[in-house]
N, C-alpha and C positions, 0 to 999 in steps of 0.2 A: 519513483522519479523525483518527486520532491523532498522527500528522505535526501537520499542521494547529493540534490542540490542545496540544500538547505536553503530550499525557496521559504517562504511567509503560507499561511495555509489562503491567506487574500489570493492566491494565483489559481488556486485548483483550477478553475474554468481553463485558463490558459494552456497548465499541463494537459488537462483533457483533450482541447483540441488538438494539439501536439503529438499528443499519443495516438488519436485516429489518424494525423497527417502520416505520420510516421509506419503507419499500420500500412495504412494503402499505398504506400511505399516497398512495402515487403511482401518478397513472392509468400505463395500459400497454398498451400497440398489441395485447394478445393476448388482454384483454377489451374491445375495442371502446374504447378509450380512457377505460374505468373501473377505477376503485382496488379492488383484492382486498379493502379495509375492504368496501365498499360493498357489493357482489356478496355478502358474505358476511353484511353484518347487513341489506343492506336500507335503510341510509341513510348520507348523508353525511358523513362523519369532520369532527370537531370538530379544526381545529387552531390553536386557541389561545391552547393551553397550551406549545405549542412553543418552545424556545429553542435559538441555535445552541450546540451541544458546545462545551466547553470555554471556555463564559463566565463570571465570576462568578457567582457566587450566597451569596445570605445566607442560613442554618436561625435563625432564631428560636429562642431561649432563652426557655421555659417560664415564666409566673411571671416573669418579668425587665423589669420595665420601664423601663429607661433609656432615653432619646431618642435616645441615641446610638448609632448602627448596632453599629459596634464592642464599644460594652458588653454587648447584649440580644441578640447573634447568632454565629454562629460563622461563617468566610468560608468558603466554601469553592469546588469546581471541578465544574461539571454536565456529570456526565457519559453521561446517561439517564433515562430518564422511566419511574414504575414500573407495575405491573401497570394499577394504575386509572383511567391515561390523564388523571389529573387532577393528581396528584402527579410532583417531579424525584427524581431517584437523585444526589444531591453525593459529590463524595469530598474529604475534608480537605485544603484548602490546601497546610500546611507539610506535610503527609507527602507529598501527591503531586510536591509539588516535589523532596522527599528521595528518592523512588525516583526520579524522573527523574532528577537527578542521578547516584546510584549507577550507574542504567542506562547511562545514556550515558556514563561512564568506562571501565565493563564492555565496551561493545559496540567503544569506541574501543581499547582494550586488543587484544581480539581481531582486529581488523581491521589493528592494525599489526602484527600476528604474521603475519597472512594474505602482507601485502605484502613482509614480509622472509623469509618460506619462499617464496614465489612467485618471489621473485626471484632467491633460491637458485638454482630449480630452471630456471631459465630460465639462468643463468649456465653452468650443468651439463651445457644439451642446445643442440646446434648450431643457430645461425640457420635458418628455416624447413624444419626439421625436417620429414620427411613424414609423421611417425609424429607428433609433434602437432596436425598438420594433418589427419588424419583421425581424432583422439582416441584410437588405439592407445594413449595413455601415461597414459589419463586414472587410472587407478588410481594410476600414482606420484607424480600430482601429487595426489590424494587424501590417500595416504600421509604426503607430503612435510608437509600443511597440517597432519592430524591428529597428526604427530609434534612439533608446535612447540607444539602446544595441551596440555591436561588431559584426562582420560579423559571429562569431560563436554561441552568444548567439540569433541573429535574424537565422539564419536557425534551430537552436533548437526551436524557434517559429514557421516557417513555418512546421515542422515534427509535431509538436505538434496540429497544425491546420488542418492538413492534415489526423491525426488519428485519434483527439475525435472529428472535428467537433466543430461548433458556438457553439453549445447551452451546450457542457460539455466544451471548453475550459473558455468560460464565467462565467460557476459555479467555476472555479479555480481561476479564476482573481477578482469578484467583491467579495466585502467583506459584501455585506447585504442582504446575507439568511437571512430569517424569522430562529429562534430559536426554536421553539415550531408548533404544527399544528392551533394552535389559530393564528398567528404573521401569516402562509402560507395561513391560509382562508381568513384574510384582509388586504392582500395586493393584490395589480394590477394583481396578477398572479395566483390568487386564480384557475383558470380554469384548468392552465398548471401544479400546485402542487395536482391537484385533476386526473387528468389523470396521471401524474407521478405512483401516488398514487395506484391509479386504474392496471397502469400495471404492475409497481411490485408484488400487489396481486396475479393478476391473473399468472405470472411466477410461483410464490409459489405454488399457488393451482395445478399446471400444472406437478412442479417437485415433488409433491405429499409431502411436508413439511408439508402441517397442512390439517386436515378431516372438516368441520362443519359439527355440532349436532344440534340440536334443543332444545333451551332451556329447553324446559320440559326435558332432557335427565342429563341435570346437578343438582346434589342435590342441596337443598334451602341453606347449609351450607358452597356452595363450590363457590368462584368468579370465573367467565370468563375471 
């Protein structure tokens, strides 16, 4: 959603809640395909008032009455809708533009430090190494990244190592995923993209997302 909006990463709290409001707005296979609003007051949720994130919006200037949009409003960027379900949450245009910007210079900074200690350390340690193949080394490549950064951007590393773990903070850092399922069958890790594979299936089939049929159930005119 913020992707999307190209909100500032200063909002997350705000998408957050936005996202639960929004949530409990949508029916859900686990009350019978009705919305937690409902269930909970006893009637149908009013929506509106709804507008997608991150569109314009205009706040009205008090006492102001020019004709002119621009004159009698301030523009701004909706970013949430507030307690009383009838009113938006804006955040000011030109500032949210200015933190986005700041941000994404910041986050660009740090990401090319990533890729030239990464590749340091890749220059350092011998082609298919077995000890980075089974993450035996993951602390020197920790090491490596938080030595190139500031004491604030290396403990955003160690929080970051500490919650996804080797094997998802490494899919964030190395840049040569296979593209296709042909590219993940012939490469080295064909095994781990086949398990991968295998248990997100099986989540799906679990949260009950898709039934399988038996071919003969589907018409000869109809693809799978």
């Amino acid at each position: 959603m913020q992707i999307h909006a190209s909100l500032p990463s200063n909002l997350w709290d705000e998408l957050y809640v936005i996202a639960s409001y929004l949530n409990n707005l949508t029916t859900t296979k686990s009350l019978s395909s009705k919305t937690p609003y409902k269930k909970w007051f006893k009637k149908k949720p009013n929506l509106s008032h709804l507008r997608e994130i991150g569109c314009h919006a205009f706040v009205l200037i008090q006492n102001q009455h020019n004709p002119k949009i621009y004159e009698c409003s301030i523009e701004c960027i909706l970013v949430g809708v507030a307690s009383t379900d009838t009113t938006t949450q804006n955040s000011c245009l030109e500032h949210a533009i200015e933190e986005s910007q700041q941000s994404a210079i910041h986050v660009k900074a740090i990401q090319d430090e990533q890729r030239r200690a990464l590749a340091e350390l890749r220059a350092a340690v011998p082609p298919h190494d077995p000890e980075i193949a089974d993450g035996a080394t993951q602390r020197e490549l920790q090491e490596t990244l938080a030595d190139s950064l500031g004491p604030e951007n290396a403990q955003y590393l160690d929080d970051l190592f500490a919650t996804l773990g080797h094997s998802a903070y490494s899919a964030i850092q190395l840049e040569d995923e296979p593209n296709s399922w042909e590219e993940a069958q012939a490469s080295a890790d064909a095994q781990h993209w086949l398990k991968g594979y295998q248990d997100e299936l099986k989540s799906l089939k679990e949260m009950g997302i898709y039934k399988l049929v038996p071919r003969s159930a589907v018409p000869q005119d109809h693809k799978i």
